[in-house]
C-alpha positions in Angstrom: -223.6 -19.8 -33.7 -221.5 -22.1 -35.0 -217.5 -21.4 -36.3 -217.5 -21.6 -40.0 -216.5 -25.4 -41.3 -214.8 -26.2 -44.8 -218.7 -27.0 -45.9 -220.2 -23.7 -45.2 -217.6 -21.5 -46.2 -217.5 -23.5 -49.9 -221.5 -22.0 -50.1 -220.0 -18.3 -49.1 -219.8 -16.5 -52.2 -218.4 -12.7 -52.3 -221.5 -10.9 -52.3 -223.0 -13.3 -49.1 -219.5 -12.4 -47.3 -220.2 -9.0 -47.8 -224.4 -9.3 -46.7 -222.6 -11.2 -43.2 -220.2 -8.4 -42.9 -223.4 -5.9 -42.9 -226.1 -7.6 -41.0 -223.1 -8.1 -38.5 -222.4 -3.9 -38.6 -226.2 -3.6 -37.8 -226.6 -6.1 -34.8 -223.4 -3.6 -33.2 -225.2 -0.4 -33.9 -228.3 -2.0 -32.5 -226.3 -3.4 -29.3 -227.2 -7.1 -30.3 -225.0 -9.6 -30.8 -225.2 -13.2 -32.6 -225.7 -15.8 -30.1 -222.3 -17.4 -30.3 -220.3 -19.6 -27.5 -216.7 -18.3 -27.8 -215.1 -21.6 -26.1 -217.1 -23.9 -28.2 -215.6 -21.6 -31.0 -212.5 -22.5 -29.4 -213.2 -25.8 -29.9 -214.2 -25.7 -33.3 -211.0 -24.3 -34.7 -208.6 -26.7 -32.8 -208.1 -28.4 -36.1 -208.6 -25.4 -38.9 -210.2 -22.2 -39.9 -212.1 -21.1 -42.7 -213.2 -17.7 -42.8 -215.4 -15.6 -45.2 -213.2 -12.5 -45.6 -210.1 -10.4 -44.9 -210.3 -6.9 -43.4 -207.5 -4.6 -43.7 -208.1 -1.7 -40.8 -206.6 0.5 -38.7 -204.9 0.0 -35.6 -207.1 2.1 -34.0 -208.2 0.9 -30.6 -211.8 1.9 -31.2 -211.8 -0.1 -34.4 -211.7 -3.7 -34.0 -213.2 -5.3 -37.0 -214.2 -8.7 -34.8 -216.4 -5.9 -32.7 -217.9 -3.6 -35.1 -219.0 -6.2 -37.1 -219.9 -8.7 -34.9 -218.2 -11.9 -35.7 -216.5 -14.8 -33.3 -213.7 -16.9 -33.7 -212.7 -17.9 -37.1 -214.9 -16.0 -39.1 -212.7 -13.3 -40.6 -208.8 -12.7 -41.1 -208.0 -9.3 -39.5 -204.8 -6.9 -40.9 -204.6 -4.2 -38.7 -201.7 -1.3 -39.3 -202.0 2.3 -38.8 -203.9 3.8 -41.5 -204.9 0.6 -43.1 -202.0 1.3 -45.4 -200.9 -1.4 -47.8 -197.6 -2.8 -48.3 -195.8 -6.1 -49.3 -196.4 -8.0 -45.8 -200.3 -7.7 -46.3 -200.7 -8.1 -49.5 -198.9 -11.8 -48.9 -201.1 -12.0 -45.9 -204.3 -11.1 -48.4 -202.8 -13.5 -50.9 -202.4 -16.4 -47.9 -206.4 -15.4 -46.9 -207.3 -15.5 -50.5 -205.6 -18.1 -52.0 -204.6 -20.6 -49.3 -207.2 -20.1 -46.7 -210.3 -19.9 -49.2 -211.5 -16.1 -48.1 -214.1 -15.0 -50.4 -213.8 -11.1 -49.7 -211.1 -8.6 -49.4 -212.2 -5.2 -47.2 -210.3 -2.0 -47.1 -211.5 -0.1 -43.5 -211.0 3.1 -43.2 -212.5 5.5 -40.4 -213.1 8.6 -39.1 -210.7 10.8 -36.9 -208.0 8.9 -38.1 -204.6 9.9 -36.4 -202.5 8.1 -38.8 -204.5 10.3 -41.9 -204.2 13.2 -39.9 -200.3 13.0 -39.3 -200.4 12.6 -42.9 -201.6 15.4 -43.9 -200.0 17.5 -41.8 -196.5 15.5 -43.3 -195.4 14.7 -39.7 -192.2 12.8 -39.3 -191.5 10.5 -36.2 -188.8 7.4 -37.3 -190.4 4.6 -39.3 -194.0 6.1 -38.4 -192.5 8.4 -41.5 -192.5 6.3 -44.2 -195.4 4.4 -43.4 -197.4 7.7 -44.0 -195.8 8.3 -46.8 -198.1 5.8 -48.3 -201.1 7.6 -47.9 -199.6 10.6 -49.5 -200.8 10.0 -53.2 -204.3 10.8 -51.5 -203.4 13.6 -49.3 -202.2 15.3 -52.7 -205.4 14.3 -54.8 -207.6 15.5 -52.4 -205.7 18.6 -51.5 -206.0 19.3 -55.2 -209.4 18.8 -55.1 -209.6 21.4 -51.8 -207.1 24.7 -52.3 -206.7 26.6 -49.6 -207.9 24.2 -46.9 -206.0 23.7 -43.9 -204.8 20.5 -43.6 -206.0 20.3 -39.6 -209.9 20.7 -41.2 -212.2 17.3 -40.2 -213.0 17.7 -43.6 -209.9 17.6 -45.3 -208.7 14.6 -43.1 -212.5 12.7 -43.4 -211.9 13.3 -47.5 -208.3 11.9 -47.4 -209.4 8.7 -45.3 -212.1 8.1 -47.6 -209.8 8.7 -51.1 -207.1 5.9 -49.4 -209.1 3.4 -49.2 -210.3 3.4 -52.7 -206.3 3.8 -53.7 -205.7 1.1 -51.8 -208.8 -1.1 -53.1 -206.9 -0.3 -56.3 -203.6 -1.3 -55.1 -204.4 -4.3 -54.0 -205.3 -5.5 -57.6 -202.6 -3.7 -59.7 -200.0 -4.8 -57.4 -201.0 -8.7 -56.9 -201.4 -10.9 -59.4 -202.6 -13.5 -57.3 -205.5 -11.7 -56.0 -206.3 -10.0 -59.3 -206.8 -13.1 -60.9 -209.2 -14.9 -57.8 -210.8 -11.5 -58.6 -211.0 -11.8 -61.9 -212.8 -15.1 -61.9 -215.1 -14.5 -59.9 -213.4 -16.5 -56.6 -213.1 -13.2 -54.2 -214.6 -10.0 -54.0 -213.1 -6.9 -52.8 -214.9 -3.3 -50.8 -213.9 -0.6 -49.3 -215.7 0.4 -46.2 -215.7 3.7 -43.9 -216.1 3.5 -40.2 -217.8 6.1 -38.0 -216.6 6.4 -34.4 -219.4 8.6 -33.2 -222.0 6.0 -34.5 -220.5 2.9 -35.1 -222.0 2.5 -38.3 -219.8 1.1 -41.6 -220.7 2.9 -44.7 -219.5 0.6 -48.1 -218.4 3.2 -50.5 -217.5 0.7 -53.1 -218.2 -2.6 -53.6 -217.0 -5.0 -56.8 -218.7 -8.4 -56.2 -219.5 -11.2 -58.4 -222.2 -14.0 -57.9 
């Protein structure tokens, strides 16, 4: 498998992105993986890269978006931070990706047993890790709304609050770049938002606004 060249990823629209992105998921869950040469990838890339998409996850070790979707070198732009939170830093990464680099798809991945979400909504405080959570706190009160009564330790709470900030931030993303929201709104990227099991490896695409 080849490293994506300036030619190919010109016929990537968002929707294809996406279909990679998937097929990729389901060669990792199966334990196959594309036949790719990672130093000829190397190689390939010395002058340039042109990937199909941008993933914003988690830092979680057990989530590296290269792995669970099978991809090599210079396919895909990864953001990792804890929670797959959004602030001003990746949003001008996204905008870089989008803009700049010709990345056809934006993906928001979030994933089960998320620390970061459940720190959150248990409102833990440790130095900066405190305001970064903060972010995700819109969702921990939307969906603890939605739940009375539950304690906020409950799988289900935390699974329901992972799930709800990804969407927010899908929704971010566009309300708070104007850049990206108007790629988006001509058609030029696609964005998604994405869950990721640990237990199975599979990706579940919650939502998915594409264009042709």
């Amino acid at each position: 498998m080849k490293a994506h060249t300036a030619e190919t990823q010109a016929t990537v629209t968002p929707a294809k992105a996406l279909q990679f992105l998937k097929e990729g998921n389901a060669r990792f869950v199966n334990n196959l993986k594309m036949n790719r040469n990672l130093l000829e990838q190397v190689n390939d890339t010395k002058d340039g890269q042109f990937p199909f998409a941008i993933v914003l996850s988690c830092i979680d070790s057990r989530t590296s978006a290269e792995l669970i979707f099978d991809q090599g070198l210079g396919d895909i732009f990864s953001a990792r931070i804890a929670g797959n939170i959004l602030n001003d830093d990746i949003l001008g990464s996204m905008e870089f990706a989008c803009k700049l680099a010709g990345t056809k798809l934006i993906v928001v991945l979030g994933h089960s047993k998320c620390g970061a979400i459940k720190g959150a909504c248990q409102g833990a405080e440790l130095g900066h890790l405190t305001n970064l959570l903060s972010k995700v706190q819109v969702s921990v009160d939307e969906v603890k709304a939605e739940m009375p009564g539950v304690d906020p330790t409950d799988p289900t709470l935390v699974s329901a609050v992972a799930q709800h900030n990804v969407i927010h931030t899908m929704d971010e993303i566009l309300d708070r770049s104007d850049v990206l929201r108007e790629l988006f709104e001509s058609g030029q990227i696609g964005i998604a938002g994405a869950y990721y099991d640990i237990e199975t490896g599979e990706v579940q695409f919650m939502k998915e606004i594409l264009h042709d």
